[in-house]
VOBA-32152 format. One record per residue: chain; residue number from 1; x, z, y of N, C-alpha, C in turn. Coordinates in Angstrom, 2 decimals. Example, Ala and Ser with C-alpha at 12.3 -4.5 7.8 and 13.67 -1.06 7.14 Angstrom:
  ch    i      nc1      nc3      nc2     cac1     cac3     cac2      cc1      cc3      cc2
   A    1    13.19     7.80    -5.69    12.30     7.80    -4.50    13.20     7.80    -3.30
   A    2    12.85     7.08    -2.25    13.67     7.14    -1.06    12.90     7.87     0.03
//
This chain:
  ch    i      nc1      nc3      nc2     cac1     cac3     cac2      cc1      cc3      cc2
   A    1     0.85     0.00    -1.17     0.00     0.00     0.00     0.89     0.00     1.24
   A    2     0.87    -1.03     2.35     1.44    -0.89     3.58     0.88     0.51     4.61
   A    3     1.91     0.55     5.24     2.23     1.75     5.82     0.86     1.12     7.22
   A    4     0.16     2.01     7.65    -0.57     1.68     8.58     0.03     2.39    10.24
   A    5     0.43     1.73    11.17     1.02     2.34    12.59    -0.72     2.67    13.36
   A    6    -0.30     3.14    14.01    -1.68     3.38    15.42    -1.07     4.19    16.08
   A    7    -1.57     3.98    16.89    -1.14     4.58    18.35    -2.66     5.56    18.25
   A    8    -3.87     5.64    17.91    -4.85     7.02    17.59    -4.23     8.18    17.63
   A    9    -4.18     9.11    18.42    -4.09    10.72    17.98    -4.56    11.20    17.06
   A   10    -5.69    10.79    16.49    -6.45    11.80    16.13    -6.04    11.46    14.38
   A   11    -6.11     9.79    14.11    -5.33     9.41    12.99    -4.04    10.01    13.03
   A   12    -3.23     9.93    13.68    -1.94    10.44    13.39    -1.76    11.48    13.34
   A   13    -2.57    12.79    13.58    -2.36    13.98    13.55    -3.48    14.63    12.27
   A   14    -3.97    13.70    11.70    -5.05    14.28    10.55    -4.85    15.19     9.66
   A   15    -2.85    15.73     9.18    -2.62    16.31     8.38    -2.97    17.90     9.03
   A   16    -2.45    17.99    10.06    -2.63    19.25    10.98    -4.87    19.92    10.89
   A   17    -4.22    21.21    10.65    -5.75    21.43    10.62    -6.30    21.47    11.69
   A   18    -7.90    22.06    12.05    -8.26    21.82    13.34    -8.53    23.41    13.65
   A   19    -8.18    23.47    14.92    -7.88    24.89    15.68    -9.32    25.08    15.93
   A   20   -10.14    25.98    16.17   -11.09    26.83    16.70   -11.47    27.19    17.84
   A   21   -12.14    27.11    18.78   -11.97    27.45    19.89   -12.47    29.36    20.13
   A   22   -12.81    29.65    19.10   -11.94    31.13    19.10   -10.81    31.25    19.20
   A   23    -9.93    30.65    18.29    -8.46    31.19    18.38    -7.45    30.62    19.35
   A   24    -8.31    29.43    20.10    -7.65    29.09    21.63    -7.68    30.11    22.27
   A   25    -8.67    30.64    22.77    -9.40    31.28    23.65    -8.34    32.68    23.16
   A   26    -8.38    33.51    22.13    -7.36    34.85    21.99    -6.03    33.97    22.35
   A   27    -5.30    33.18    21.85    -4.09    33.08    22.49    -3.70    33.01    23.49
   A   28    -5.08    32.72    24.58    -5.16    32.07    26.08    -5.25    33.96    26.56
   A   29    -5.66    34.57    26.01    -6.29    36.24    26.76    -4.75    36.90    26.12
   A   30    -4.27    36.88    24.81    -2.72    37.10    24.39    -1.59    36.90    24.68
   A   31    -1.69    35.82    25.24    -0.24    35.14    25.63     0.12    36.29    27.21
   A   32    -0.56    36.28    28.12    -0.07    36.89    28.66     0.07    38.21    28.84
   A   33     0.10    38.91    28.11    -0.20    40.40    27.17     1.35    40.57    26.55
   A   34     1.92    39.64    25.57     2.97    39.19    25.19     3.84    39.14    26.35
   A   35     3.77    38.21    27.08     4.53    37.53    28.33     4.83    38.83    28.96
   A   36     4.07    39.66    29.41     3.79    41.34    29.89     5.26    41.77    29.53
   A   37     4.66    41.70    27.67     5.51    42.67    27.22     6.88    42.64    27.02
   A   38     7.18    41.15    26.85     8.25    40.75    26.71     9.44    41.16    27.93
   A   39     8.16    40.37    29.02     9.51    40.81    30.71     9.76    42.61    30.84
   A   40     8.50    43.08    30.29     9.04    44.48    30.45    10.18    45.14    29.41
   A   41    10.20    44.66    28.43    11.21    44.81    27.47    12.81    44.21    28.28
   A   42    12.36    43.17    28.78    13.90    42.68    29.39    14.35    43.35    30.31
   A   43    13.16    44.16    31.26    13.64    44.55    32.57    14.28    45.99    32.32
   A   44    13.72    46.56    31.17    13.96    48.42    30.29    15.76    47.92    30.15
   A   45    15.77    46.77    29.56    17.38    46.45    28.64    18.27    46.86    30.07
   A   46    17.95    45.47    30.95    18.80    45.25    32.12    18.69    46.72    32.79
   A   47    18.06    47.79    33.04    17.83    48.70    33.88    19.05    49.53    33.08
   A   48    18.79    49.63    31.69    19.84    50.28    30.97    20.96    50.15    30.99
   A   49    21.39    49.00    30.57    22.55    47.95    30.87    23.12    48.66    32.14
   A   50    23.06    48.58    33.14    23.29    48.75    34.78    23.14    50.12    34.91
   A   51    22.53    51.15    33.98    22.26    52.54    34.89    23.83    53.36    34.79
   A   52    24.04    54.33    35.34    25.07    54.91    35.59    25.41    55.64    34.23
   A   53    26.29    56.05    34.29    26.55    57.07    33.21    26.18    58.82    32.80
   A   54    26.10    59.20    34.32    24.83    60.25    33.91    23.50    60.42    33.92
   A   55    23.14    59.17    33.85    21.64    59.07    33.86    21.63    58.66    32.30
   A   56    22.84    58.13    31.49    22.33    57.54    30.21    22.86    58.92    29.70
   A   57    23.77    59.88    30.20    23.72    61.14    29.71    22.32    62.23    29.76
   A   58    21.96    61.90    30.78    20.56    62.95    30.97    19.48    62.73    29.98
   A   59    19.68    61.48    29.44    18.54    60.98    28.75    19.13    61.32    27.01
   A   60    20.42    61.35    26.99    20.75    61.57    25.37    21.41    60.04    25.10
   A   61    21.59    59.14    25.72    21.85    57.80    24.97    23.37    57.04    25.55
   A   62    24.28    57.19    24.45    25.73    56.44    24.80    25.68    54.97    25.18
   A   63    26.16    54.91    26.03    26.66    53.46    26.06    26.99    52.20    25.15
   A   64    27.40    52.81    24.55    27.92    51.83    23.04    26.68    51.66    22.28
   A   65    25.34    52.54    22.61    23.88    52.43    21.74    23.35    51.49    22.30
   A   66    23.44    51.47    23.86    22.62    50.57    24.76    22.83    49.34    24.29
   A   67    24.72    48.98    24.33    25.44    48.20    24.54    24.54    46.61    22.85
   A   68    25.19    47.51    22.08    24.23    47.28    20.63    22.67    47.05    20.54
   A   69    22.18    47.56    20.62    20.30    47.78    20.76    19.90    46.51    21.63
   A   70    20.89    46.24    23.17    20.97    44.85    23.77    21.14    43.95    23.05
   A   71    22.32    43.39    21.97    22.84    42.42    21.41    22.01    42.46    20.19
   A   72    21.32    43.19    18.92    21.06    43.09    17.91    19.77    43.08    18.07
   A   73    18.93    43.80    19.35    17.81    44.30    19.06    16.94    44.73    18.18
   A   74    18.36    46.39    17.63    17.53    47.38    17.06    18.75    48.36    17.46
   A   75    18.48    49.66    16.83    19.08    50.56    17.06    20.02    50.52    15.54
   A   76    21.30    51.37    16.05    22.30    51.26    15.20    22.41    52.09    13.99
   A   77    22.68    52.02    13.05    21.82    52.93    11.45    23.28    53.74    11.50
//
């Protein structure tokens, strides 16, 4: 059987299932919930990263934990 071309979307994408417009709609109300959480996660790192040394003393946490927990993102076993 020859291979059939089209320029159709809808043919060419037939293997893909079809999305819901429920589960548009949560990724559309999620995504930026995520997005939230994510920049606040980056801004906690960088604040850490940069804070002084007795402030990462006041809190209990070495430098070398921060330093790690930044690069691996987890804490060190």
């Amino acid at each position: 059987m020859p291979a059939q071309f089209t320029n159709n979307s809808l043919v060419a994408s037939t293997n893909v299932a079809p999305v819901s417009g429920v589960s548009i709609w949560r990724w559309l109300v999620l995504f930026p919930r995520k997005w939230a959480l994510a920049y606040k996660v980056s801004r906690d790192a960088e604040m850490l990263r940069n804070a002084p040394r007795e402030i990462l003393q006041d809190i209990g946490i070495d430098r070398m934990d921060v330093d790690f927990v930044c690069e691996h993102g987890h804490a060190p076993r």
